[in-house]
C-alpha positions as CSV (number, residue, x, y, z in Angstrom):
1,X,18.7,19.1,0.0
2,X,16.8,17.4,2.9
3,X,18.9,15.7,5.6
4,X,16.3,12.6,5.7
5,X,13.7,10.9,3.7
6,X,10.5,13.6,3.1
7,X,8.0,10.9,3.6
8,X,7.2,10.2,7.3
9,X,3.3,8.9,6.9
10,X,0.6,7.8,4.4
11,X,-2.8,7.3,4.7
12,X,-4.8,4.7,2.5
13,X,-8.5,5.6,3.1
14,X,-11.5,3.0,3.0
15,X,-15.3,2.6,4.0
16,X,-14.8,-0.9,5.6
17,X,-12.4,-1.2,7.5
18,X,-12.4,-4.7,8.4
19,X,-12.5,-5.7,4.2
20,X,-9.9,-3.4,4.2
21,X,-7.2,-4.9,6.6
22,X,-8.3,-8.7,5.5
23,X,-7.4,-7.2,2.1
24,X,-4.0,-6.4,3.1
25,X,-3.3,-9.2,5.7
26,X,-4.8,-11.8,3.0
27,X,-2.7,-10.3,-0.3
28,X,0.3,-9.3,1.3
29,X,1.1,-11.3,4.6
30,X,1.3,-7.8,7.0
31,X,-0.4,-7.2,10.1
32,X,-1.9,-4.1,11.5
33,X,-2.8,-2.1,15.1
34,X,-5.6,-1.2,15.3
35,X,-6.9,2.1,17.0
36,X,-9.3,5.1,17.4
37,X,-7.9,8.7,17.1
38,X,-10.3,10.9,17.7
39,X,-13.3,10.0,15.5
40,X,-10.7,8.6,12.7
41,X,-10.6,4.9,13.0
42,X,-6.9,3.6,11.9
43,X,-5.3,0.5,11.3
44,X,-1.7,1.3,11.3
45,X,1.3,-1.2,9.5
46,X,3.2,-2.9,11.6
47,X,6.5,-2.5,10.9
48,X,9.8,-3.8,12.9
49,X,11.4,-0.7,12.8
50,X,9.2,1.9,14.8
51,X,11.1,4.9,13.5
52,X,10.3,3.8,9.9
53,X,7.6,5.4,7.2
54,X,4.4,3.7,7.6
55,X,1.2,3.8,6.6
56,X,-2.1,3.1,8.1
57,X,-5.6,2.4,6.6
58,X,-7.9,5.2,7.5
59,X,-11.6,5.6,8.1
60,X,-13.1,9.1,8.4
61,X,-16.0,11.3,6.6
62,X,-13.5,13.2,5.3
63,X,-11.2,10.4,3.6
64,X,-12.8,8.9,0.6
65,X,-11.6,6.0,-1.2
66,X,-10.4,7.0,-5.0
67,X,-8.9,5.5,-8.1
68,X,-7.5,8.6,-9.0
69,X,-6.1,10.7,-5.6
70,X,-2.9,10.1,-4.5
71,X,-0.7,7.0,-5.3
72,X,1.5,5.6,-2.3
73,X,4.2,3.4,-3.6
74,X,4.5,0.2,-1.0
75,X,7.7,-2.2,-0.7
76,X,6.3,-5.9,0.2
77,X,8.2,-7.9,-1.3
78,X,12.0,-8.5,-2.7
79,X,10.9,-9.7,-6.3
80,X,7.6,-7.7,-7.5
81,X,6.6,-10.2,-10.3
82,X,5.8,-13.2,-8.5
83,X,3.9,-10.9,-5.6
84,X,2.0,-9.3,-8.9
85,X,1.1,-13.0,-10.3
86,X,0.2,-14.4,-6.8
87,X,-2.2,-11.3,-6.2
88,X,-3.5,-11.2,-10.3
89,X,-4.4,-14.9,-9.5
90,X,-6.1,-14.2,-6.4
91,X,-8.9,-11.9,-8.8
92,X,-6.9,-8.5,-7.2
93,X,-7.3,-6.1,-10.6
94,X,-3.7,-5.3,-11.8
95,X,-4.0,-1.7,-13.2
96,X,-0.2,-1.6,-14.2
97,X,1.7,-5.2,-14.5
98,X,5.6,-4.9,-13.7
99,X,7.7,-2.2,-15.9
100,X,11.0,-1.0,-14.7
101,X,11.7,2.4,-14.2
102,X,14.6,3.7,-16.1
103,X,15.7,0.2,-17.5
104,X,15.8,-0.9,-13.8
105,X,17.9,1.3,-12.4
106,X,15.8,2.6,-9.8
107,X,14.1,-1.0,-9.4
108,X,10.5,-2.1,-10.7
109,X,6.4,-0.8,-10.2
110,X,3.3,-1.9,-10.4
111,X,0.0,-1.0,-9.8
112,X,-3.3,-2.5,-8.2
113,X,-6.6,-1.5,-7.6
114,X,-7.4,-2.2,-3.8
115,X,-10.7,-3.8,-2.0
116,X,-11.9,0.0,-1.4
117,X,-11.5,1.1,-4.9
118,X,-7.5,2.8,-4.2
119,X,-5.1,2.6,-6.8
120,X,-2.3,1.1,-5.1
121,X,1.6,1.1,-6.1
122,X,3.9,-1.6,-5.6
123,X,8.0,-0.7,-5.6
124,X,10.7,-3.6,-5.4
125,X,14.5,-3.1,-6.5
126,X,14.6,-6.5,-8.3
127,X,11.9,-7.5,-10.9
């Protein structure tokens, strides 16, 4: 058994960044820093805690936007269904509307199709 969460970093990839982070910002009230790594520009999540999992919003040749690679699972909010509503309004596709996972138990998903073409998870506790 691990001593520690596995998951340390995720990468979203898109074409345009700028759509991308007004996406994010606009749908989900986070903020991002923005940087060059090499030739891989990044737009990284700010979060409070600076040891935490993050993710960042990457553009590269060799990252391609996809509705059917990988599927990170983000926590943005304490309820999921009114952030699902509130983003459903806003014309954001909802692949996958709110179901619990095991009757609850280990909280509530959903899923979205990003600005860049992602699918996109959603994870609360609380429904």
């Amino acid at each position: 058994m691990l001593p520690k969460a596995a998951l340390v970093w995720g990468e979203i990839p898109v074409t345009d960044m700028d759509r991308a982070v007004a996406f994010y910002t606009q749908h989900f009230g986070v903020s991002f820093r923005r940087e060059v790594m090499n030739d891989m520009e990044m737009a990284v999540l700010e979060t409070e805690d600076k040891d935490a999992a993050s993710i960042g919003l990457v553009k590269h040749e060799m990252m391609q936007p996809s509705a059917h690679g990988t599927v990170l699972y983000l926590h943005l909010s304490q309820q999921l269904t009114g952030l699902v509503d509130k983003i459903a309004q806003a014309g954001v596709k909802v692949l996958l509307p709110v179901m619990p996972i095991k009757d609850g138990e280990c909280g509530f998903i959903a899923l979205f199709q990003d600005c860049e073409g992602n699918t996109v998870g959603l994870w609360s506790q609380q429904k």
